[in-house]
N, C-alpha and C positions, 0 to 999 in steps of 0.2 A: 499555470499554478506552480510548477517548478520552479520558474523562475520569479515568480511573485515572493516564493518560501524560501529562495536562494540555495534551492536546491541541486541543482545544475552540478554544478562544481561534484557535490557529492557523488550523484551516481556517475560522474564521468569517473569516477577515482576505481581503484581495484576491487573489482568486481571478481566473480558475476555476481548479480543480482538477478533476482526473481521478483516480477512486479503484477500486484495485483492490480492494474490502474484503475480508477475509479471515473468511470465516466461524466461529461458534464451534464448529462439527467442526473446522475447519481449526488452532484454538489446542489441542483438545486432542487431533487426532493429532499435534503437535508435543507434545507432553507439558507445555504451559501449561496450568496451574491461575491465571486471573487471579486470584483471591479470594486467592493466597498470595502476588501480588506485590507488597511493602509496603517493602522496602528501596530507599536512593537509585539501588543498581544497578540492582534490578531494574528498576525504572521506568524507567531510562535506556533499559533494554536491550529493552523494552515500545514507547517512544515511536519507538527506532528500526528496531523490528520494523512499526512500522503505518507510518511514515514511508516506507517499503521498498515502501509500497504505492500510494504518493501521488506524481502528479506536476503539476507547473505546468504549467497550461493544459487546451485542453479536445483529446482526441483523441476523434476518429470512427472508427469502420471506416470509410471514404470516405474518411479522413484517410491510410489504412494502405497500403502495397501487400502486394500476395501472399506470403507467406509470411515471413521474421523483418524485424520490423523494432526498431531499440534505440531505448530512450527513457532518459531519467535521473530516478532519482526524487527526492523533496525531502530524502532523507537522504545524494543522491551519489552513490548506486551505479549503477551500469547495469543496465536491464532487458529481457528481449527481450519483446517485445509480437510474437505472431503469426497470422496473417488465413490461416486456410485454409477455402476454399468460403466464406467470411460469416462463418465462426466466430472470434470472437478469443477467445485464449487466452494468457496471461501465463506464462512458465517460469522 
């Protein structure tokens, strides 16, 4: 998917980066088929699906407090990032 979104280049650059990756169940209980996205949109719209999951810098859980905490990802948007018992979980 990285490289389908030309995104490569990106995270090799200065980092770190914190990545929430999204698994390939997770593209296609979203009803992504990567293999059929070949248009300028679709890619667009690909690059800032995985972008949605990347953030600048490195987060720990030790980094987290208890329960929601927001971060921004490298496409803008806001994310809740949240620490219950040890577990982090992204919503």
């Amino acid at each position: 998917a990285l490289v389908q979104a030309d995104l490569v280049t990106t995270l090799e650059g200065d980092g770190p980066f914190t990545v929430f990756a999204p698994t390939d169940q997770a593209f296609t209980d979203a009803g992504i088929d990567l293999a059929a996205f070949d248009t300028d949109e679709e890619i667009a719209a690909l690059a800032d699906i995985l972008l949605y999951h990347v953030v600048s810098g490195t987060i720990l859980s030790t980094d987290l407090a208890e329960g929601d905490n927001d971060v921004v990802a490298a496409n803008g948007d806001k994310l809740t990032v949240t620490l219950d018992a040890g577990t982090v979980t992204r919503a």
